[in-house]
C-alpha positions as CSV (number, residue, x, y, z in Angstrom):
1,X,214.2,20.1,138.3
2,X,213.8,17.0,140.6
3,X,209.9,15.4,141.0
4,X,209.7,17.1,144.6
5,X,210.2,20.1,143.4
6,X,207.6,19.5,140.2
7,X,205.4,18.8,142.9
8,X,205.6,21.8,145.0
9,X,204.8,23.8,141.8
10,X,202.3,21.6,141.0
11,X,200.7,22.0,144.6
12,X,201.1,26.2,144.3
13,X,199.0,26.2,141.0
14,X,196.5,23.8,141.9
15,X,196.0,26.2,145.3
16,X,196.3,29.6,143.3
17,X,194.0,28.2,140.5
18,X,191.1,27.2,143.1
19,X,191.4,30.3,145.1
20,X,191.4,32.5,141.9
21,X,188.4,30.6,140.3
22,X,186.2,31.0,143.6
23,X,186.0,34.5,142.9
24,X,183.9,32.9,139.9
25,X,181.5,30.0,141.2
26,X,178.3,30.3,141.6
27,X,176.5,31.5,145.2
28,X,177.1,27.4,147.0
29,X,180.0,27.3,149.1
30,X,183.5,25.8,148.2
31,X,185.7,24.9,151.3
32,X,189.4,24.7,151.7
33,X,191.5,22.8,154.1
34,X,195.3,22.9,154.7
35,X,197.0,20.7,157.0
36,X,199.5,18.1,157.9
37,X,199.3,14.5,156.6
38,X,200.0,11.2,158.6
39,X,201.0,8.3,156.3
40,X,201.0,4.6,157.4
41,X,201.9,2.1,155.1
42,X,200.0,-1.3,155.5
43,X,202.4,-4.0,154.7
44,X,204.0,-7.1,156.2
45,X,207.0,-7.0,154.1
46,X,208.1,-3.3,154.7
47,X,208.9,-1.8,158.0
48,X,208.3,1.9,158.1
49,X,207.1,4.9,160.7
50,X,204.1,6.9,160.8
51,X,205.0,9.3,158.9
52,X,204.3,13.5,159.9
53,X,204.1,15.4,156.7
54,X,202.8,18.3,154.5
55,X,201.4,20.0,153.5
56,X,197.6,18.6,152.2
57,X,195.2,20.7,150.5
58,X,192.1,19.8,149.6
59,X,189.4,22.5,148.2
60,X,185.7,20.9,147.8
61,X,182.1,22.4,145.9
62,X,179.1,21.5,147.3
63,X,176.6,20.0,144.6
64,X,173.6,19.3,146.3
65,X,171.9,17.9,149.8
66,X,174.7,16.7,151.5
67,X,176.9,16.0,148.8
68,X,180.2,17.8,147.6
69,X,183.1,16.8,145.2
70,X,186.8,18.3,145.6
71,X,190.1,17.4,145.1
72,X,193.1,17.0,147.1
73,X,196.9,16.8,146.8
74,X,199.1,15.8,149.9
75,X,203.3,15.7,150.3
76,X,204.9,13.5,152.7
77,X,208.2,11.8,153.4
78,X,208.0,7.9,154.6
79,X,210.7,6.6,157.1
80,X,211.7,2.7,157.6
81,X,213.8,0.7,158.1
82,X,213.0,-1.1,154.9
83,X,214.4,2.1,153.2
84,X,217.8,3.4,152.4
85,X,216.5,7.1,152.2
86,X,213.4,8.9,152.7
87,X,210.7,8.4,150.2
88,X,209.4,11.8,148.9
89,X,205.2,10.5,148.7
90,X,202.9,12.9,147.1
91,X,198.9,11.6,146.6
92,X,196.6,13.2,143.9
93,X,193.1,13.0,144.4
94,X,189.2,13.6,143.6
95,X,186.5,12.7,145.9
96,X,182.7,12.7,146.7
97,X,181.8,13.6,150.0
98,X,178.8,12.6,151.9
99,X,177.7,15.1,154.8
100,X,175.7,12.5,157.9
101,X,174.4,14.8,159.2
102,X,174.8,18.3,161.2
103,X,174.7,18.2,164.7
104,X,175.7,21.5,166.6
105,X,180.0,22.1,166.0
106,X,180.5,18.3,164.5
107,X,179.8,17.5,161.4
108,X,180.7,14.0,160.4
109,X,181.4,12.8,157.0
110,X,182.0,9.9,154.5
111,X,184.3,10.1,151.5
112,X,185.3,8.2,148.5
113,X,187.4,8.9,145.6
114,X,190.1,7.8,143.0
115,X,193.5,9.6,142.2
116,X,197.3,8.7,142.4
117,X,199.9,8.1,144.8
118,X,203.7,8.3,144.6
119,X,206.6,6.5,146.8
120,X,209.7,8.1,145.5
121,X,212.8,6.6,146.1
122,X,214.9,9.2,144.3
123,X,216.6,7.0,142.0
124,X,217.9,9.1,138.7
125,X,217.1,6.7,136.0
126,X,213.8,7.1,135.7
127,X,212.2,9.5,132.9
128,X,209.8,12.2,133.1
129,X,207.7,14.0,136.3
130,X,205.4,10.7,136.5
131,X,207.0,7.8,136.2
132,X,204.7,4.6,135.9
133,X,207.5,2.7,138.2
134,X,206.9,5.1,140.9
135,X,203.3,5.7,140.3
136,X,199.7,3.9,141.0
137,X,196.5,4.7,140.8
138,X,195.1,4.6,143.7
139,X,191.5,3.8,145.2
140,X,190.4,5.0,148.5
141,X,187.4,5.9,150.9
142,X,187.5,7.3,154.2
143,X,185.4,9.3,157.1
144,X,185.8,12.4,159.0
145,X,185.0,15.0,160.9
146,X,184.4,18.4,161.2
147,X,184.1,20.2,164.0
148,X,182.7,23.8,163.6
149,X,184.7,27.0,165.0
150,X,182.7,29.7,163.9
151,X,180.7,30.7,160.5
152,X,183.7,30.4,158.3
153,X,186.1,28.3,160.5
154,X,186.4,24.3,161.7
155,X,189.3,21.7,162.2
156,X,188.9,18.6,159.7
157,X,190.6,15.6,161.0
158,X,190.2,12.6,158.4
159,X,191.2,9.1,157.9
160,X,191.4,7.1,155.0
161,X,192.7,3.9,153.2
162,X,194.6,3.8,149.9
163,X,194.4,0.9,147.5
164,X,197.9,1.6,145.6
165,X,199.1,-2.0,143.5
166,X,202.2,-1.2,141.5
167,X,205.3,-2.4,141.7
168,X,207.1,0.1,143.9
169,X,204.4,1.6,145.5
170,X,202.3,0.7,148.8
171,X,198.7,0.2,150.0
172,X,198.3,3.0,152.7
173,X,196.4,4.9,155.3
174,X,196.6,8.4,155.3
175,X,195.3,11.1,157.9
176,X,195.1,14.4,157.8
177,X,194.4,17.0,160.7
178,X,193.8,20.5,159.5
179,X,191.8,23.6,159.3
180,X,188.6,24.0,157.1
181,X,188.0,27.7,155.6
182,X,185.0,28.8,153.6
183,X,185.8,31.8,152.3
184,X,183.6,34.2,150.1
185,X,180.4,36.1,150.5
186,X,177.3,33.7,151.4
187,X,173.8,34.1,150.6
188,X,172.3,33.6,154.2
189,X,168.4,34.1,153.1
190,X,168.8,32.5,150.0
191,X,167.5,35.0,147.4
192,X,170.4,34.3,145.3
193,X,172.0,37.9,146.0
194,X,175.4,38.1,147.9
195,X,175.3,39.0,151.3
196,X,177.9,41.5,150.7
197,X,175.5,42.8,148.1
198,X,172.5,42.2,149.8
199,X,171.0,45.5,152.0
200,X,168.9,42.9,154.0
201,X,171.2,39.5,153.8
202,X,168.8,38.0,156.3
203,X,165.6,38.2,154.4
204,X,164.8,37.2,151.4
205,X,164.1,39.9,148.3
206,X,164.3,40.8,144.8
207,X,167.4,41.6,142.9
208,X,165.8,44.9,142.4
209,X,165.4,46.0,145.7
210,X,169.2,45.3,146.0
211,X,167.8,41.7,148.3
212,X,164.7,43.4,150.1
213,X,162.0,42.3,150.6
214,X,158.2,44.4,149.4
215,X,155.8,42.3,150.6
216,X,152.5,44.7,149.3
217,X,154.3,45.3,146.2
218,X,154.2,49.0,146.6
219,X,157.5,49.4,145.1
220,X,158.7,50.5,148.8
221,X,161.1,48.3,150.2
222,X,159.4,46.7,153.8
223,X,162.5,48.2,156.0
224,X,161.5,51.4,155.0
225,X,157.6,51.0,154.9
226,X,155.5,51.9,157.8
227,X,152.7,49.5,156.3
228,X,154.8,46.3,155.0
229,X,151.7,44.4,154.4
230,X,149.5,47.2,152.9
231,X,149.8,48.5,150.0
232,X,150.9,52.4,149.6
233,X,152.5,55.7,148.4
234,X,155.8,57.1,149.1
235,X,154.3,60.4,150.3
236,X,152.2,58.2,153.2
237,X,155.6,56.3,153.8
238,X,153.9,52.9,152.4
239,X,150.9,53.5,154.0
240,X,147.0,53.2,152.5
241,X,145.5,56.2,152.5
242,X,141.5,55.4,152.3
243,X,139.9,58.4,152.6
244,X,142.0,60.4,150.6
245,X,142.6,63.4,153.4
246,X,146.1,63.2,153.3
247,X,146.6,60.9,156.5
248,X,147.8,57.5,156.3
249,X,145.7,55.1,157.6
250,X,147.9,53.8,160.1
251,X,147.5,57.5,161.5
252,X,144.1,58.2,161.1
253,X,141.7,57.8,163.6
254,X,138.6,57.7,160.9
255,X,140.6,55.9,158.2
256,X,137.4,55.9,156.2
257,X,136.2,59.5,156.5
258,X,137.8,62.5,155.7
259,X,139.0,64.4,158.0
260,X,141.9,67.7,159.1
261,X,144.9,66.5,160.7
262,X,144.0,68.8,163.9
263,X,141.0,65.9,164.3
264,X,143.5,63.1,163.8
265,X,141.7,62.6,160.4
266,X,138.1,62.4,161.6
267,X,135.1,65.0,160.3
268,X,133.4,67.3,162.1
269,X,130.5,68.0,160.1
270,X,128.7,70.5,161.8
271,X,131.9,72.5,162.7
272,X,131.0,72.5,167.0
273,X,134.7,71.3,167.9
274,X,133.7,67.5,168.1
275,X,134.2,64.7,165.9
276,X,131.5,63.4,164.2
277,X,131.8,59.6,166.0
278,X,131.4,61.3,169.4
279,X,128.7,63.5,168.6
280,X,125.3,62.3,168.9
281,X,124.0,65.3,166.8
282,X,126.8,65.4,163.9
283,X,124.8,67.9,162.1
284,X,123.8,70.0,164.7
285,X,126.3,72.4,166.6
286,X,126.3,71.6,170.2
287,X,128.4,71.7,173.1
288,X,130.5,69.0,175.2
289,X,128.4,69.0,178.2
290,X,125.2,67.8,175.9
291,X,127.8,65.3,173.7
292,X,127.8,67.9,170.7
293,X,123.9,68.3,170.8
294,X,122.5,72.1,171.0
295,X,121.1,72.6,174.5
296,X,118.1,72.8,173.0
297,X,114.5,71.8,175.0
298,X,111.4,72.6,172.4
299,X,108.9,71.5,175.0
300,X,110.2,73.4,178.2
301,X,110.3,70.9,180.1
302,X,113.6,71.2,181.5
303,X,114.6,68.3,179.8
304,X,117.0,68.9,177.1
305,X,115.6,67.2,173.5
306,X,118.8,65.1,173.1
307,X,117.3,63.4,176.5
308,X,113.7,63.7,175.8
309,X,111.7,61.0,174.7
310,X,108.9,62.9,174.1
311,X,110.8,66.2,173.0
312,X,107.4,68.4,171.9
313,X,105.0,67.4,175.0
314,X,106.3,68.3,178.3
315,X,106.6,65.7,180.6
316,X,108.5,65.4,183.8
317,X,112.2,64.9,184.4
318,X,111.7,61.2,186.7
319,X,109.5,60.4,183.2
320,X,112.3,61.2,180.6
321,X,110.4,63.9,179.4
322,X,107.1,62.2,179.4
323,X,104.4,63.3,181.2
324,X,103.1,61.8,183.3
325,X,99.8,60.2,184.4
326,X,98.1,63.0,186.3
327,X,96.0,63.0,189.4
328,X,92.6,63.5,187.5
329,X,93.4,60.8,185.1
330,X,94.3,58.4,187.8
331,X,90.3,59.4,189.3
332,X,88.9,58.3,185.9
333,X,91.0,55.2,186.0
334,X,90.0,54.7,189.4
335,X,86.3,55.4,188.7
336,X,87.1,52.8,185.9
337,X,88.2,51.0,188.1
338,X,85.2,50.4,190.7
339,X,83.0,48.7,188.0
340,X,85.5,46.4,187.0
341,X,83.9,43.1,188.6
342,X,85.3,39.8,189.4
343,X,82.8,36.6,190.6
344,X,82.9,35.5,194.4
345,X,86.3,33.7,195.0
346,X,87.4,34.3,192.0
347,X,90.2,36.8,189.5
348,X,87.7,35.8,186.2
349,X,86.4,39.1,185.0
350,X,83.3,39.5,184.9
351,X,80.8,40.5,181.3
352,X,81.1,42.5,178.2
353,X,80.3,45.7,180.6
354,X,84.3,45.2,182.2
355,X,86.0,44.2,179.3
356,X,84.8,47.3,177.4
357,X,85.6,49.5,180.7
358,X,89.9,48.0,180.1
359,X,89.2,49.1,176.7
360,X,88.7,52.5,177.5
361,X,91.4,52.2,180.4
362,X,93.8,51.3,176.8
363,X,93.1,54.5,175.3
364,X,93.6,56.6,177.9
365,X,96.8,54.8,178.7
366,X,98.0,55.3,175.3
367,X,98.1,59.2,175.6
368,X,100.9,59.3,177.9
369,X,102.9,56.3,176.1
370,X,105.5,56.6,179.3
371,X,102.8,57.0,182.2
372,X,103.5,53.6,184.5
373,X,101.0,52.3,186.4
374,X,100.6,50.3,189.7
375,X,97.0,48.1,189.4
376,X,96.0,47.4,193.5
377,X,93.8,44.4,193.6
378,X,91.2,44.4,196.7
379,X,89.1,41.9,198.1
380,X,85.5,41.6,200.4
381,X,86.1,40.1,203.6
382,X,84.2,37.4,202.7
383,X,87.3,34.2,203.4
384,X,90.1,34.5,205.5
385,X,92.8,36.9,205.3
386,X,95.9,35.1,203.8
387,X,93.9,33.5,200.9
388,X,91.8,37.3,199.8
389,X,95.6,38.6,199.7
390,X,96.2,35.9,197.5
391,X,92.9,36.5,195.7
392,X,93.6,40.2,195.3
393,X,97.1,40.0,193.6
394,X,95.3,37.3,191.0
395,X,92.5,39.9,190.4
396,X,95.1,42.4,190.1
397,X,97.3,40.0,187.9
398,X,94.1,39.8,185.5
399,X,93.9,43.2,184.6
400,X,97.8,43.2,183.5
401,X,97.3,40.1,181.6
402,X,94.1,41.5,179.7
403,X,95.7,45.3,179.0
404,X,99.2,44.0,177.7
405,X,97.2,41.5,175.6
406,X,95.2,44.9,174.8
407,X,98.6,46.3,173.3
408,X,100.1,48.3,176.9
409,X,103.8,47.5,177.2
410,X,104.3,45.0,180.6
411,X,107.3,47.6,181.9
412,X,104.6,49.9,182.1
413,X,102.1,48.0,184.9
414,X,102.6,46.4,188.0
415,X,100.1,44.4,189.7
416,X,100.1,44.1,193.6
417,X,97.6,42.7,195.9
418,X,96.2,43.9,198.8
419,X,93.7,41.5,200.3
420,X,91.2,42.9,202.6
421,X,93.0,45.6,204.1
422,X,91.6,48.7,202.9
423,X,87.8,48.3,202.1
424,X,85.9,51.3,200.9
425,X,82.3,50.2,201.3
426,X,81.1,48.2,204.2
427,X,81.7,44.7,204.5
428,X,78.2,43.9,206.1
429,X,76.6,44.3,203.7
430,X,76.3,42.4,200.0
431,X,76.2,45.1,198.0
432,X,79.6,46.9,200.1
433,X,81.3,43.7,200.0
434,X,80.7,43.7,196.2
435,X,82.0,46.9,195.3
436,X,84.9,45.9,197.8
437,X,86.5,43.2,195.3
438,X,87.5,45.8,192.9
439,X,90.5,47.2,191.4
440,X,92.6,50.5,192.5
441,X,95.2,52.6,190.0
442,X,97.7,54.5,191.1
443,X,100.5,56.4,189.7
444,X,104.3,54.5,190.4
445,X,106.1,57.7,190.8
């Protein structure tokens, strides 16, 4: 059997080994690329062509970062003029790779390694399928280039030099333009499962969920759980269940209280058709048109209790179901009202007699807690008119002041002045303008 023929069956195991024992490597991608071979050899003394050759094969690991390690074998035949016949030239190599970096398709690359390198003459004298006369070891580092296809696909095109010193063989550059294969199943999330075996290849999982991911732990896979994040039970489809009325949260619109599935989950404790968190009497039945209250009005004032601040004393729809202030209480306050006395030019009120009248004023007040008043302040004509209108809304602003600091809500007064204008005792005299600067009430509704 001649050497180029031990070579051939050298280069078919070496490719059926490596593409048998990838079925056994671990989950990193190995990478095979088959080509031609260009061989150049760099001498002075010897005249030869570039020679167009193959095939070269060289299969590669990846180790770690960037870096890989692989092994190559390439078959050639020189030309020259320098040579009686064709040289049969094989190479046997290992390498370290260096990966630049990745830019889009091309991937550029540095490479270094050590191996052998043959120039056979075909002389029959020598002995065994490596002769030393015919073979170096060989040095060499190179760079290259990959530029991407598709996934699995790229052409390689590399360039290196050879460092071979024996006798009969020759310092070199070889090139090689191919195509780069990975083959195999990848693990694209990187959960150490196979793609092929993974159910979910792009996210990452656990071995037991066949390379799922359950986020909450539920022991439901996320693809298949309504509530990824929360955990669940199978019979809510991964979904909480917080209430415990047989709705999953994520379909219940009271998620906290129990409720029939006909009321989306939500109780309707007194059993009048609405939910409990629209109905402003939850344990009363009641009707839609009073917001689940009973129409229901204890005082008969035509103002239904739901509504009525003052639901057992009838009182007057404009008052919210107050009553109001009424006409013979407004002549007490009014007769109240007339011996309230303020000095000449002046809204100071006047002596222990007036303050114990607001007093009383208070108390009556406070039996019809909604009753609003409007306090009219009046003047003598003593003055001119701008400054008693003026006069009569400070007088009139006094009484507020002293019955709100008496305890009577401010919404419930409002003070207005009205000068002059409307005198009920005569003006000519002292004692009529007197009783003039005075105070009115009168109801504001």
């Amino acid at each position: 059997m001649s050497l180029f023929t031990n070579l051939k069956f050298i280069f078919l195991a070496v490719f059926l080994f490596h593409i048998s024992s990838y079925s056994q490597t671990s989950l990193k991608p190995w990478e095979i690329k088959i080509g031609g071979n260009f061989v150049n050899i760099d001498s002075d003394n010897v005249k030869s062509d570039l020679s167009i050759g193959g095939p070269s094969l060289s299969i590669s690991r990846l180790l770690f970062g960037n870096f890989s390690f692989g092994g190559q074998i390439s078959l050639n035949n020189v030309k020259g003029e320098s040579f009686p016949s064709d040289l049969a030239y094989y190479s046997l190599d290992g390498f370290l790779k260096y990966t630049l970096f990745t830019s889009g398709s091309l991937n550029p690359y540095l490479f270094a390694g050590y191996g052998f390198s043959s120039f056979d003459d075909g002389a029959d004298n020598k002995k065994g399928p490596f002769p030393s006369f015919d073979v170096s070891e060989t040095p060499f580092g190179g760079v290259g280039f990959d530029i991407s296809l598709s996934e699995k696909f790229s052409i390689n095109l590399s360039s290196s030099y050879r460092y071979a010193d024996e006798l009969k063989s020759y310092k070199h550059f070889q090139h090689v333009l191919g195509l780069s294969f990975k083959p195999g199943t990848n693990d694209s999330d990187g959960d150490k499962i196979k793609d092929k075996k993974d159910e979910c290849p792009d996210t990452p999982g656990l071995k037991e969920y066949a390379g799922c991911p359950d986020t909450d732990g539920d022991g439901i896979i996320d693809k298949n759980d309504e509530c990824p994040e929360k955990a669940g039970s199978p019979e809510m489809n991964g979904c909480p269940d917080s209430d415990g009325d047989q709705i999953s949260d994520n379909n219940d619109e009271c998620p906290n209280s129990a409720g029939p599935l006909e009321s989306n989950g939500c109780p309707d404790t007194d059993g009048d058709g609405i939910i409990d968190k629209n109905d402003e009497c939850p344990e009363e039945k009641g009707f839609i048109e009073t917001n689940g209250c009973p129409n229901k009005d204890s005082d008969g004032d035509g103002v239904m209790d739901k509504d009525d601040k003052c639901p057992e004393i009838p009182g007057s729809i404009q008052n919210e179901g107050c009553p109001e202030v009424s006409s013979e209480i407004i002549e007490v306050l009014n007769t109240y009202g007339s011996s309230i006395n303020f000095a000449a030019s002046s809204d100071r009120i006047l002596g222990i007699k007036t303050i114990n009248i607001l007093k009383q004023i208070k108390k009556l007040l406070d039996e019809y807690p909604k009753g609003k008043l409007i306090i009219e302040g009046h003047t003598s004509s003593d003055g001119d008119d701008e400054y008693n209108l003026k006069l009569s809304q400070k007088r009139a602003e006094a009484v507020v002041k002293y019955l709100i600091s008496l305890g009577i809500s401010e919404s419930r007064l409002e003070a207005i002045g009205k000068g002059e204008t409307k005198p009920r005792y005569d003006n000519n005299s002292p004692i009529g303008r007197a009783k003039n600067r005075r105070v009115e009430f009168k109801t504001s509704f």
